[in-house]
C-alpha positions as CSV (number, residue, x, y, z in Angstrom):
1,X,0.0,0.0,0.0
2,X,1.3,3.4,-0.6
3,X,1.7,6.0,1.5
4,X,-0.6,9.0,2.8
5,X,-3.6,7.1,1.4
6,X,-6.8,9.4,1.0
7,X,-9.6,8.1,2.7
8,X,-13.4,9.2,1.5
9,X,-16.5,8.5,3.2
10,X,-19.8,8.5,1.3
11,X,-21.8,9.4,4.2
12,X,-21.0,10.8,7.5
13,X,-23.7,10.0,9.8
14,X,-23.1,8.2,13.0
15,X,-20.9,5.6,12.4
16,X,-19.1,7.0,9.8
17,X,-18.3,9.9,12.0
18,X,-17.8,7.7,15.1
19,X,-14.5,5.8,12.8
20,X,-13.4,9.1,11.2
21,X,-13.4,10.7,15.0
22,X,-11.6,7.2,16.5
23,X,-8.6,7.8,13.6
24,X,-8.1,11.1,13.5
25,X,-7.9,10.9,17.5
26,X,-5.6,7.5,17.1
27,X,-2.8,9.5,14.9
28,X,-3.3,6.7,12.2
29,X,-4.3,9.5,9.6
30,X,-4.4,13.3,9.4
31,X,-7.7,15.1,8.4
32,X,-5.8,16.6,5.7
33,X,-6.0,12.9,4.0
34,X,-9.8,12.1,5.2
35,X,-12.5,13.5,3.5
36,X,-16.6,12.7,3.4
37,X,-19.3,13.8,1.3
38,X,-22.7,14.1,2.3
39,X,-26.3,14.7,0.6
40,X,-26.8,18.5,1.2
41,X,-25.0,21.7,1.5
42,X,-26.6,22.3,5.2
43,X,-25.3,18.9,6.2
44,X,-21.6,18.9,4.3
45,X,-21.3,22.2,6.1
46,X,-22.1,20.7,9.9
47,X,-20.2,17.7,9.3
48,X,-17.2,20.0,8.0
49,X,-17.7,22.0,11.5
50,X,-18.2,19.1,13.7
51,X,-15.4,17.1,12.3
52,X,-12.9,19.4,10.8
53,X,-12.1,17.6,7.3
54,X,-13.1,18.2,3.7
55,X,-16.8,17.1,3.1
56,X,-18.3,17.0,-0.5
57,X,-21.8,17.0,-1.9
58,X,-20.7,15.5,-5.0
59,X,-19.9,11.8,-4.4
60,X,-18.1,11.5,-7.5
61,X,-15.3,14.2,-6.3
62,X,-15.1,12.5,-3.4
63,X,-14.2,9.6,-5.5
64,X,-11.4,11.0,-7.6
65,X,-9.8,12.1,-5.1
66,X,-9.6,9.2,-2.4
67,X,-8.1,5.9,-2.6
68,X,-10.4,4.1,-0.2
69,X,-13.8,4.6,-0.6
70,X,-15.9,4.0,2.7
71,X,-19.8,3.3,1.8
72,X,-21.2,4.7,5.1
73,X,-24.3,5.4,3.7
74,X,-27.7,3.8,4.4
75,X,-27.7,0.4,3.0
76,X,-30.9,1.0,0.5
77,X,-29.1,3.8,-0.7
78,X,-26.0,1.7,-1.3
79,X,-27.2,1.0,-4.9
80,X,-27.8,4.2,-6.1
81,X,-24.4,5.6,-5.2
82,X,-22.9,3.0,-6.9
83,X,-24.2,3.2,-10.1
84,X,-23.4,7.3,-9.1
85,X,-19.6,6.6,-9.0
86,X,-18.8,3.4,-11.0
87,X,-17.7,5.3,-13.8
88,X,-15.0,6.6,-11.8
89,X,-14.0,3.7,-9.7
90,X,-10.2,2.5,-10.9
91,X,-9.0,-0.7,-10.2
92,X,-6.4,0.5,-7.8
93,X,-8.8,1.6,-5.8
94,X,-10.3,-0.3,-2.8
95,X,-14.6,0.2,-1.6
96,X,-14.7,-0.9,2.3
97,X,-18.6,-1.2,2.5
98,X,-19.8,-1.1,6.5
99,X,-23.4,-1.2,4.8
100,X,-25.3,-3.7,7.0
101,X,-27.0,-6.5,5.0
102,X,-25.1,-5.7,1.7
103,X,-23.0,-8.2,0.6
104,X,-19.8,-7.8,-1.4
105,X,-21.3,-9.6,-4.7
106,X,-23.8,-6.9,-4.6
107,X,-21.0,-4.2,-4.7
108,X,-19.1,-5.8,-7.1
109,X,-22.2,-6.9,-9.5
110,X,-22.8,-3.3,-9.5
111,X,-19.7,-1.7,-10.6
112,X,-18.7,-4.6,-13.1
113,X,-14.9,-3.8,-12.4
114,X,-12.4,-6.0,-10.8
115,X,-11.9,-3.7,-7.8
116,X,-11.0,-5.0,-4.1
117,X,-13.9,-5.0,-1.9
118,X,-14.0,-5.6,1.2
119,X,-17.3,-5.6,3.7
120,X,-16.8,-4.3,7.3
121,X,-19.3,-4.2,10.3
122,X,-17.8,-1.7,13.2
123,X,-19.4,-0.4,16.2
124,X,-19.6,2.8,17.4
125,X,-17.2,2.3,20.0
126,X,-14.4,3.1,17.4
127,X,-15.4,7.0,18.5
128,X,-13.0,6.6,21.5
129,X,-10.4,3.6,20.4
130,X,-12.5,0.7,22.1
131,X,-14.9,-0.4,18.6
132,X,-14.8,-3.9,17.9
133,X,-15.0,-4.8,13.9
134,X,-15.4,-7.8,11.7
135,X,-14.2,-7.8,8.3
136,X,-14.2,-10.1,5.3
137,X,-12.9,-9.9,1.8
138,X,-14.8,-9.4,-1.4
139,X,-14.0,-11.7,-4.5
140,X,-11.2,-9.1,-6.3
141,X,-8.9,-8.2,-2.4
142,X,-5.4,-9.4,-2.0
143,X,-3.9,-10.3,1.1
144,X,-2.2,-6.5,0.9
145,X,-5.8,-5.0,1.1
146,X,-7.4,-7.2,3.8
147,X,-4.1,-6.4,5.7
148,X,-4.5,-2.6,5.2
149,X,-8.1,-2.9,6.3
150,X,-7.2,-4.9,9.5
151,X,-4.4,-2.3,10.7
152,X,-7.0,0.4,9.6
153,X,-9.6,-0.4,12.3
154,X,-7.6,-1.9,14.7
155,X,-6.2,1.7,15.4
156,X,-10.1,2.4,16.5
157,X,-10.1,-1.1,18.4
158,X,-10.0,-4.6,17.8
159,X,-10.1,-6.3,14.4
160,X,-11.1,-9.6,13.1
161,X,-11.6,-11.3,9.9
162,X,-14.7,-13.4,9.6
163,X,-16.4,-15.6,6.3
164,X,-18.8,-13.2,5.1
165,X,-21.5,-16.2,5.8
166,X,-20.7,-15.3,9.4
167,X,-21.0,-11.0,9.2
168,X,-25.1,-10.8,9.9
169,X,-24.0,-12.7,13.3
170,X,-21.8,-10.5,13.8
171,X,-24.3,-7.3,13.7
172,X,-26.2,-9.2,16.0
173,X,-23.0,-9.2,18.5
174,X,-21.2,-6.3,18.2
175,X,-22.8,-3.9,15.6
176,X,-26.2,-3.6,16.9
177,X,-24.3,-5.0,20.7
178,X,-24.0,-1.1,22.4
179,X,-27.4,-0.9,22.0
180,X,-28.0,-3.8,24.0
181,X,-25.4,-3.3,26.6
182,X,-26.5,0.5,27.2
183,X,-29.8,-0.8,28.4
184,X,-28.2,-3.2,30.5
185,X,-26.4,-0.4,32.7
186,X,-29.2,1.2,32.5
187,X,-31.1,-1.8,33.9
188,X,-28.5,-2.1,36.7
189,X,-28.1,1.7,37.4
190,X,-31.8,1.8,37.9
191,X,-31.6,-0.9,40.3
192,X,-29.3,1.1,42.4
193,X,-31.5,3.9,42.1
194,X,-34.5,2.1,43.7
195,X,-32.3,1.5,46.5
196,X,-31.3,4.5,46.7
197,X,-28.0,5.5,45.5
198,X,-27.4,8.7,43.5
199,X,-28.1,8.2,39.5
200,X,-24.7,9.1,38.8
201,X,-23.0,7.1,41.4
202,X,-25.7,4.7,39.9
203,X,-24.5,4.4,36.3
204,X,-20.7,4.9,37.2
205,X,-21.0,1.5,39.2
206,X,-22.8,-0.3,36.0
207,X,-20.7,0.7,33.5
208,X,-16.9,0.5,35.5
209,X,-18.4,-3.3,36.2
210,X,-19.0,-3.9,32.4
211,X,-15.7,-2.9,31.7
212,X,-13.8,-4.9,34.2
213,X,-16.4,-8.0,33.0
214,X,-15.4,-7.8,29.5
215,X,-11.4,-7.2,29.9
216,X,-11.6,-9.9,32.3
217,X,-12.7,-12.0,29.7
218,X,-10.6,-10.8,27.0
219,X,-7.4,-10.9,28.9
220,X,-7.8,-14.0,31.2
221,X,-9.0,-16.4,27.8
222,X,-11.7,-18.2,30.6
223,X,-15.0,-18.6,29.6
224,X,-17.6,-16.7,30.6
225,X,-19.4,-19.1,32.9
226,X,-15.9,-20.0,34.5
227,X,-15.5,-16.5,35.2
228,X,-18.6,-16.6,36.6
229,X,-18.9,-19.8,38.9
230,X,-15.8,-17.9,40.5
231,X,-17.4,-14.6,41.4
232,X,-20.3,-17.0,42.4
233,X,-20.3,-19.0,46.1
234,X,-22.9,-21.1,48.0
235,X,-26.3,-19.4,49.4
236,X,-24.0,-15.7,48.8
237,X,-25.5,-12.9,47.1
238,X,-24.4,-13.7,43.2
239,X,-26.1,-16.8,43.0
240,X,-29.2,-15.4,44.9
241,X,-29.4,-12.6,41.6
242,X,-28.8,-15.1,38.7
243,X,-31.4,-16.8,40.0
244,X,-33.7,-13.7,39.2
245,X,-32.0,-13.6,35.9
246,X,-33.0,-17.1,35.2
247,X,-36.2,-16.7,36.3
248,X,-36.8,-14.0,34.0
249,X,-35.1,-16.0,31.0
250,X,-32.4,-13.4,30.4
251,X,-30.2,-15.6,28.8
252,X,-32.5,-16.8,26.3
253,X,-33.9,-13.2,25.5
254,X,-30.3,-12.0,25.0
255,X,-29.8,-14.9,22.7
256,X,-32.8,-14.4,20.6
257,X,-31.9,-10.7,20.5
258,X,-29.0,-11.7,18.8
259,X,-30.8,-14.0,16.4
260,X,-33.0,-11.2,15.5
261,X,-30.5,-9.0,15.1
262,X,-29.0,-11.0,12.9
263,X,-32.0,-11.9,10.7
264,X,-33.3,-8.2,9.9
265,X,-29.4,-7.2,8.8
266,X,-29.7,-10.2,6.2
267,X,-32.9,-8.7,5.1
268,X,-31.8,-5.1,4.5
269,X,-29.7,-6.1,1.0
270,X,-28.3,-7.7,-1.9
């Protein structure tokens, strides 16, 4: 890969702000070689303020002048710009699609070039360095481009490569996963408000514990439920809650969450 690549983003709503944010703030790249485009003046202008890089309304400048080109765009619109900017799509340029449900035969049915593709599924997360992406390769990428693409968001995070069979899972995890996990703390923060603690004493408890849960996880290699039987003793307090949880089939609705998840990104595109 050469060097001081130009990055463009077609789109620069939530996520695709959240990873332009989390790189800029990692050092990886400088907004001088980032760039986005979006639909309107009135929004090119507040993403240009909010962000502080170049933002087009003409997807096809965008285009010309980037050498990865980030569909960040809705995924029914995904498409449209496509048959906007095949014309000028080279083949030594590579299309990272973080599109949910829009699969990289779809991309590259639609441009009719033998360009790399590659289909990513971040989180928001990447905003402050802690996103957790999935990536898999498209028909036309080399083992150069896939490499590129896995140093690329590992600077916002952790990186994986997955079979793209596998990437609507993967929404149902960690794409569409914050969601899930914010209500959680707020589930457990509004338990310590009914007994009485402070809401902000509350929701700093909830979320410190998720953190320490998942590094413990990440950095021991135990399972889960091992981790768990150890926080858990006989007739103590841990077991008396999972109980509840059990009770109330949280395990099974956080599993069919996932499984929903899951099945409405596979219905969303090609």
């Amino acid at each position: 890969m050469k060097e001081n690549l130009k990055i463009g983003f077609i789109g620069a709503g939530t996520m695709g702000k959240a990873i332009i944010k989390g790189l800029i703030n990692s050092g990886f790249i400088t907004k001088e070689n980032i760039s986005a485009s979006e639909v309107t003046h009135e929004l090119a202008n507040k993403a240009e303020k909010e962000i502080g890089i170049k933002v087009f309304t003409d997807n096809n400048e965008l285009v010309k002048s980037s050498d990865i080109i980030v569909l960040s765009t809705k995924p029914y619109a995904v498409g449209e710009v496509l048959n906007d900017i095949k014309n000028n799509l080279t083949e030594d340029k590579i299309i990272i699609s973080i599109a949910a449900g829009i699969s990289t035969e779809f991309i590259e049915n639609a441009i009719n070039k033998k360009i790399s593709v590659i289909r990513v599924m971040p989180n928001t997360p990447a905003l402050i360095g802690e996103g957790m992406t999935a990536i898999c390769r498209g028909k036309y990428t080399t083992k150069a481009n896939i490499s590129f693409a896995n140093k690329l968001f590992s600077k916002v995070g952790r990186c994986i490569e997955v079979q793209e069979k596998l990437i609507n899972a993967v929404t149902g995890i960690s794409g569409s996963g914050p969601a899930f996990v914010y209500l959680i703390i707020e589930a457990l923060a509004d338990g310590g408000l009914k007994l009485g603690l402070p809401k902000k004493t509350a929701i700093e408890l909830a979320a410190q514990t998720l953190i320490g849960a998942s590094k413990m996880v990440l950095e021991t290699g135990k399972h889960p439920s091992v981790l768990k039987d150890e926080v858990t003793t006989p007739g103590g307090t841990t077991i008396a809650g999972l109980a509840v949880m059990e009770e109330n089939k949280i395990h099974s609705a956080l599993m069919k969450t996932v499984e929903e998840t899951a099945r409405v990104s596979a219905s969303l595109g090609g």
